[in-house]
C-alpha positions as a Markdown table, in Angstrom:
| # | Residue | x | y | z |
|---|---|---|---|---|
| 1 | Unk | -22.7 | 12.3 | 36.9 |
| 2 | Unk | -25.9 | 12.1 | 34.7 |
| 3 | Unk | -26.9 | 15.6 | 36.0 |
| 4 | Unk | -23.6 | 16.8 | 34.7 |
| 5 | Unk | -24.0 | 15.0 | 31.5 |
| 6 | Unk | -27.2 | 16.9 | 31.1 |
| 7 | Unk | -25.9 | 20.0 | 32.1 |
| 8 | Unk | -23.1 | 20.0 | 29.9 |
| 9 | Unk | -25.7 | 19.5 | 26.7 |
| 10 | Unk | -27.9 | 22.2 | 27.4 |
| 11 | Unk | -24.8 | 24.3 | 27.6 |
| 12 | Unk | -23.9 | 23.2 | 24.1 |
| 13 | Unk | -27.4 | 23.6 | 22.5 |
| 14 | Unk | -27.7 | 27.4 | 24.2 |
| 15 | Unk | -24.2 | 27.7 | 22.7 |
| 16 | Unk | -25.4 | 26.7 | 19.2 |
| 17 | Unk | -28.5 | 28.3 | 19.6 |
| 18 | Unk | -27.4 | 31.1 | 20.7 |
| 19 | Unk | -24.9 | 31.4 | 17.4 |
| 20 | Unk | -27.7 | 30.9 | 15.2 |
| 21 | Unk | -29.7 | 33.8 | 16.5 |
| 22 | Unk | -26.5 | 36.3 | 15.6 |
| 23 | Unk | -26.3 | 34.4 | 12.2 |
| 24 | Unk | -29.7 | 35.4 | 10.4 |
| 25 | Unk | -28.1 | 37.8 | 8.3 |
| 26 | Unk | -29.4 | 36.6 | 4.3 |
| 27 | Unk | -27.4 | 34.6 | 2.3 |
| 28 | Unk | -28.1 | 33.9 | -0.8 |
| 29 | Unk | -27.2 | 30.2 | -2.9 |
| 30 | Unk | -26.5 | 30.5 | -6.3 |
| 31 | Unk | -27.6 | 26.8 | -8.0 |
| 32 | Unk | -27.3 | 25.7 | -11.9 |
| 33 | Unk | -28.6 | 27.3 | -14.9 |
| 34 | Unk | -29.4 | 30.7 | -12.9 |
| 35 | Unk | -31.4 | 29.4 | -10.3 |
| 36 | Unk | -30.9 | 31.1 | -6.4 |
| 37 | Unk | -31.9 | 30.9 | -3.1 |
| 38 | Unk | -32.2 | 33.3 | -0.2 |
| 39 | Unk | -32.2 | 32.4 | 3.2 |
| 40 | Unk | -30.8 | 33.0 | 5.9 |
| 41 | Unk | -27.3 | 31.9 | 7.2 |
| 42 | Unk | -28.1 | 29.6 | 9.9 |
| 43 | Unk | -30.5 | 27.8 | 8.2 |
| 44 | Unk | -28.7 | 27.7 | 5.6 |
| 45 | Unk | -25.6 | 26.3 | 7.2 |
| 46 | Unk | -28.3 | 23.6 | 9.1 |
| 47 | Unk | -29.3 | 22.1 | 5.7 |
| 48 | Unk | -26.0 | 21.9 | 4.3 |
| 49 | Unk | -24.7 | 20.1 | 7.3 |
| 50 | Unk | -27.8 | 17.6 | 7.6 |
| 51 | Unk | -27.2 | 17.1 | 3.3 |
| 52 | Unk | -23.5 | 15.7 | 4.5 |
| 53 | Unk | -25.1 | 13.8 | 7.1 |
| 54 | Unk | -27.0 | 12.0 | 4.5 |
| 55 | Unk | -24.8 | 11.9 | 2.3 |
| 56 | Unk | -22.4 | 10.1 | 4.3 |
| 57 | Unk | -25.1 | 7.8 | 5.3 |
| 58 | Unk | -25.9 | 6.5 | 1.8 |
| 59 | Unk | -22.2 | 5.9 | 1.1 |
| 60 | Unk | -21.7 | 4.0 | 4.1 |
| 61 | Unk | -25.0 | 2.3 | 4.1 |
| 62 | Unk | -23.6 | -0.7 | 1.3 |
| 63 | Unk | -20.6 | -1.6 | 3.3 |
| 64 | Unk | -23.3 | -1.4 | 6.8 |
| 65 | Unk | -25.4 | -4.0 | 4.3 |
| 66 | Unk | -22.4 | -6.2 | 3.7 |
| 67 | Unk | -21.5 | -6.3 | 7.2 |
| 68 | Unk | -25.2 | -7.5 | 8.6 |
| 69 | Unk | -24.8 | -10.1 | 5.8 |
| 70 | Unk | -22.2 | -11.5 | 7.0 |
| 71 | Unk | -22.6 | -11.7 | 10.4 |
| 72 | Unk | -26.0 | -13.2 | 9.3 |
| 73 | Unk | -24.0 | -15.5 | 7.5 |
| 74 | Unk | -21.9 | -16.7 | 9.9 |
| 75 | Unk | -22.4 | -18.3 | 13.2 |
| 76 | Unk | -22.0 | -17.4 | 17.0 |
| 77 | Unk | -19.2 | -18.3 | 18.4 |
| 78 | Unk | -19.6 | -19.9 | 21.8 |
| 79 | Unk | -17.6 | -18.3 | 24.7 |
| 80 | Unk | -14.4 | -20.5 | 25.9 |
| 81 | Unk | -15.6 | -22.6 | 28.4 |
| 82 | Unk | -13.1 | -24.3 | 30.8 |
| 83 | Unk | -13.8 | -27.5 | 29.0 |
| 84 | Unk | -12.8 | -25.8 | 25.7 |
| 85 | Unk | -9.9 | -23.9 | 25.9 |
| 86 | Unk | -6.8 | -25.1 | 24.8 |
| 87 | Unk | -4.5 | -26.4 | 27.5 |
| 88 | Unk | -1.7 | -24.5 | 28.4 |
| 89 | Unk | 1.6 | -26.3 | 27.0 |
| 90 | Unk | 4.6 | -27.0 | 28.8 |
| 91 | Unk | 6.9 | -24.6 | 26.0 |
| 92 | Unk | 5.9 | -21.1 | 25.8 |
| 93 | Unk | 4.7 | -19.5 | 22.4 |
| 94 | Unk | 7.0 | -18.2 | 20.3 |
| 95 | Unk | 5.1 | -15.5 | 18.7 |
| 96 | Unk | 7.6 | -12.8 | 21.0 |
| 97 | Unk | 11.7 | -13.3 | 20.5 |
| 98 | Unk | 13.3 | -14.7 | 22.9 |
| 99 | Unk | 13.9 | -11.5 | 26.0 |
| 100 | Unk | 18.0 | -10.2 | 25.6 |
């Protein structure tokens, strides 16, 4: 299963390499105040997609923060043991209505 696993990857990197070969063609990337850049597609498209990548990194990385904090924070809960769980009462719950 691992050998297919690894298979299947280098399929997808020849894929996406292979589509990055037949995208060199020049682009060029107009910025503010008259500035541009030429370069060529694929790499191009690779440092746009890596700029989201981080970009959605530093958003998320307060509420990551907040998270660690709080598990920090509070403590372990220890597993149910026999000797811990609640006994089983005699009348059932009655979270669910009663079956029709």
């Amino acid at each position: 299963m691992k050998v297919l696993g690894w298979l299947l990857r280098a399929a997808f990197f020849l894929l996406i390499f292979a589509l990055a070969l037949n995208n060199t063609a020049p682009v060029v990337v107009r910025g503010l105040f008259g500035t541009s850049w030429e370069g060529p597609l694929a790499l191009v498209l690779l440092i746009v997609l890596l700029l989201g990548v981080l970009l959605g990194m530093a958003v998320m990385a307060p509420l990551w923060w907040r998270a660690r904090r709080q598990a920090r924070r509070e403590p372990a809960t220890p597993a149910a043991t026999p000797s811990t769980a609640p006994a089983a009462s005699a009348h059932p719950s009655t979270d669910w209505p009663d079956a029709v």
